[in-house]
N, C-alpha and C positions, 0 to 999 in steps of 0.2 A: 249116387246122383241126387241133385238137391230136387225135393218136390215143390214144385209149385202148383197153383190153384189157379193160377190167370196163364195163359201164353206168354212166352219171353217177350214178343218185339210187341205189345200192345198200345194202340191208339186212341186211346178212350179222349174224347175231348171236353176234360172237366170243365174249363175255363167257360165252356159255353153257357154249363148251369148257375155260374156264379151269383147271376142277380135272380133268379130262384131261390137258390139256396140261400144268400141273404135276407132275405123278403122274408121266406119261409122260417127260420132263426128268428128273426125280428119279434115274427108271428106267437112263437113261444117262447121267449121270452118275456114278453108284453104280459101272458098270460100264467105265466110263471110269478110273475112278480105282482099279476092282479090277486095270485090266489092268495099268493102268500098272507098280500094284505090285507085281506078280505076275511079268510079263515086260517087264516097261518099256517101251523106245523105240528101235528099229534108228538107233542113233545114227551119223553120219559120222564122217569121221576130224578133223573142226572139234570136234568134243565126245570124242570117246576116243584120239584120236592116230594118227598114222600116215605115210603117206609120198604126196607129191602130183610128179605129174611131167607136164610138157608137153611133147608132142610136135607134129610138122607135117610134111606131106607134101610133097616139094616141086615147083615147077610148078602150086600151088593143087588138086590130084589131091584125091581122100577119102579120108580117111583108114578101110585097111581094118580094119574095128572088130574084127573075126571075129577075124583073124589077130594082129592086137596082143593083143586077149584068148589065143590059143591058146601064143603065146610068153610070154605072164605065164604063164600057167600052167603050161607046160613048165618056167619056171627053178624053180618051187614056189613059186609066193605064189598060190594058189587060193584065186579068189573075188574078184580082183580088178575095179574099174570100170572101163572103159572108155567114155567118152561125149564126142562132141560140143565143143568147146568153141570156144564164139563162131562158128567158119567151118568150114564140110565140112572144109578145108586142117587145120585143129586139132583135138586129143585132148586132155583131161585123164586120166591114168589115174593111179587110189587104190589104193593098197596097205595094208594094214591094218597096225599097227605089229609089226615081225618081236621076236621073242626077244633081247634085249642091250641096251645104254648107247644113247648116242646115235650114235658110234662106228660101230656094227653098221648102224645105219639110215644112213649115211653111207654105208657097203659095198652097200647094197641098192642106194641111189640110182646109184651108181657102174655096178655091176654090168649095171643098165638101161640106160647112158647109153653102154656098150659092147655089150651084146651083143642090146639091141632093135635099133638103125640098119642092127646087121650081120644079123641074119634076114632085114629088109626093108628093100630096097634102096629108095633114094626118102625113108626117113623117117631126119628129123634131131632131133637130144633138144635142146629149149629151156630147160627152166629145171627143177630137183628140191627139192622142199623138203620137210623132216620137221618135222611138229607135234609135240608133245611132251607130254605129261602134263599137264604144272604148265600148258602152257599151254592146253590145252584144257580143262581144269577152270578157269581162270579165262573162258574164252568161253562155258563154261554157267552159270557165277557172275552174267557179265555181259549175258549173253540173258535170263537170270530177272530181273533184278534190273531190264532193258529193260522190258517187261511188265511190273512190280510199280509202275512207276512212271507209267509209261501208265496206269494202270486208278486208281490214287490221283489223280492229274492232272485224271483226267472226274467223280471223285466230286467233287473239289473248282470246278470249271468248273459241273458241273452243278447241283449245292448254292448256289452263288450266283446263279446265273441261274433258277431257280427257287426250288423248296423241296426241303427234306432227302427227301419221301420221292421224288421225281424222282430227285436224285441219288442214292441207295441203290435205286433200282427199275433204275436204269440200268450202277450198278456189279454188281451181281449178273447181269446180262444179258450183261453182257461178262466176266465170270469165267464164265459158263453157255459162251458162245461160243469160250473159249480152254479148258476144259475137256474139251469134246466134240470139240474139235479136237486135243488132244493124244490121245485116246480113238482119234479115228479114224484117227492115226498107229501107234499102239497096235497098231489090229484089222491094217488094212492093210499094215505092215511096210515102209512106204515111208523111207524115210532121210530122220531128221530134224536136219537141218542149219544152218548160218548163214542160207540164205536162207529155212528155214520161219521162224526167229524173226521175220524180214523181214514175211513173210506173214503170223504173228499178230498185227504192229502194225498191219498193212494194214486188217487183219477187224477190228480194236478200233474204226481211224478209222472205216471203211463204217459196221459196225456201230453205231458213233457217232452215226451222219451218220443214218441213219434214225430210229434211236427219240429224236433232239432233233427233226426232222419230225414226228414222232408227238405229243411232248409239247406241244410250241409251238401245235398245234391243238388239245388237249385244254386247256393253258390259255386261250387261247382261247377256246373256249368255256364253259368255266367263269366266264368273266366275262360271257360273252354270255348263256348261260341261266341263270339262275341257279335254278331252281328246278328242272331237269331232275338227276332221280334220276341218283346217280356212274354208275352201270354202263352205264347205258342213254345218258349224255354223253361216258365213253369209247369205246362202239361207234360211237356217231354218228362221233367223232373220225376213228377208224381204217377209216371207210365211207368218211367224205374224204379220206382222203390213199393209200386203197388202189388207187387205179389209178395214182399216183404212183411208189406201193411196188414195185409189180411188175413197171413198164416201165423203171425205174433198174435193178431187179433183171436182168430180163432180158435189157436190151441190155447188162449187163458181164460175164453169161454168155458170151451170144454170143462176144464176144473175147474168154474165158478159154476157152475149148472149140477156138475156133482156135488159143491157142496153147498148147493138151493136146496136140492132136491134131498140130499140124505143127509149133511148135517147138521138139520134138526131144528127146531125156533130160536134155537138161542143166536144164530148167525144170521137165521135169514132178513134181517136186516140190512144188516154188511154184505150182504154174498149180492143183495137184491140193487142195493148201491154201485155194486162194481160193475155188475152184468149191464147197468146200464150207463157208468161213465165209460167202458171200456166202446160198447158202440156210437155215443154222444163222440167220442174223443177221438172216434178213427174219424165220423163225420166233419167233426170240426179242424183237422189240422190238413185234411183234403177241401173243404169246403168252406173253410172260414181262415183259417192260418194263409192258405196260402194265395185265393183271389186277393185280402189285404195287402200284400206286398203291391198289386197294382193299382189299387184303392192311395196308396200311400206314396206314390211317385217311386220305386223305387227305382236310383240309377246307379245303373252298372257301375259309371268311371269310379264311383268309391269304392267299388269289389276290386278292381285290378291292381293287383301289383305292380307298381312300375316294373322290378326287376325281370317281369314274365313279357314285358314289350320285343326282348329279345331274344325271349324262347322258345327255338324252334317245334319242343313239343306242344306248344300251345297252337290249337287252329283257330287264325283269327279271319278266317272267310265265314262266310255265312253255309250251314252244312242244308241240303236237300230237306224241305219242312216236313215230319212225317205225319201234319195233318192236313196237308193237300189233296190227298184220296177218298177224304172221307166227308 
């Protein structure tokens, strides 16, 4: 038997929070995009430049994080990262880009690759690499430009598999969604990097992936009712497919919370990203995808099929409204 988390026949009357929830959205947004401008984004050294170094412990031992941080610090590059990387046995440690040419960040890597091994006996320097400017401003050229083209991608996907006001209810849902996620990198201060870009394609497809479940049942039944008032045939919609919504939702929680929680700094970034498009994104294709379709006029007659005008399995009376009782 399928579990569900809501009762089958449920009547929840979304449509009545709709200009709440829009207000409320508007509200952070607004302030998403004040932060951004204001104090931007704790960017990695993938987007400002800097200095990446691998180390390893040897005999597979852990690497002690404490003491590798305390001798970055001692040579003077304070504020340095220390984390994780791939195996206990492995570090990556970030250095923020030092004062001179390339030259100088040459001399850092150097520096490291003598006199970290020699504080701590056991650990050996694997691989130093310096980003560089030009080339980190083309990896945020090219992460925005990732995203700009994802989100044009689904208007146009979705515009042909429906109608235009699906696809523009669905693109604003997902600019809503990458919006509030750059906001909540913003409040947070959490380092935003190569693999959040990763994470916002991630939350575009999810996010995707729900509110075309949403709309596929609202046309749907726009063909099937046809006489059932828009607002009251979007709630019915988003009544059927909400114990869908929540159980997709929650079981991919679940393993992003496992891996918040135990796999380790090197992810929580990403894991920190998802956990939160993954609830931004059920919000928005119940509470932003789909009041826009009546925001946007939409009309039935371009959903109908002519050739279903003489299909007897189509009910084209108006059915008993099951938000009359409530």
């Amino acid at each position: 038997m399928l579990l569900r988390l809501v009762p089958e026949n449920t009547k929840i009357n979304f449509m009545a929070a709709r200009k709440v929830a829009i207000v409320f959205s508007a509200i952070l947004l607004v302030a998403s995009i004040a932060l951004f401008a204001v104090q931007s984004l704790n960017y990695g050294i993938d987007f400002k430049g800097g200095i990446s170094v691998e180390v390893q412990m040897e005999g597979g031992k852990p690497v002690p994080m404490e003491e590798v941080r305390q001798v970055i610090n001692d040579m003077g590059y304070v504020g340095a990262s220390v984390r994780e990387f791939g195996r206990q046995d492995d570090a990556m440690i970030r250095i923020e880009r030092q004062p001179g040419d390339a030259d100088a960040q040459g001399a850092v890597i150097q520096r490291v690759r003598e006199e970290l091994p020699a504080a701590i006996p056991g650990l050996t320097f694997l691989d130093g690499n310096f980003i560089s400017p030009t080339v980190s401003e083309e990896l945020k050229r090219d992460g925005t430009l990732a995203v700009t083209i994802a989100v044009i991608a689904v208007l146009i996907y979705i515009w042909f598999r429906f109608e235009w006001q699906f696809g523009l209810g669905a693109v604003v849902a997902l600019v809503h969604d990458v919006l509030l996620t750059v906001g909540f990198f913003a409040v947070t201060r959490l380092e935003f990097n190569l693999s959040i870009i990763a994470a916002i394609l991630t939350i575009i497809g999810y996010s995707l992936n729900d509110t075309v479940v949403v709309y596929d049942r609202i046309r749907e039944n726009i063909r099937k009712f046809r006489k059932l008032p828009m607002d009251e045939l979007i709630n019915f919609s988003l009544n059927q497919t909400l114990s869908r919504t929540l159980m997709t939702s929650l079981t991919t929680l679940l393993a992003l919370f496992a891996l918040f929680f135990l796999g380790g700094p090197a992810i929580q970034g990403f894991t920190a990203a998802m956990i939160w498009g993954i609830v931004i994104g059920t919000y928005s294709s119940i509470f932003i995808a789909s009041p826009l379709l009546l925001m946007f006029n939409l009309r039935r007659e371009a959903m109908i099929i002519e050739d279903e005008k003489d299909d007897p399995t189509v009910d084209k009376s108006r059915p008993s409204n099951p938000f009359e009782q409530m």
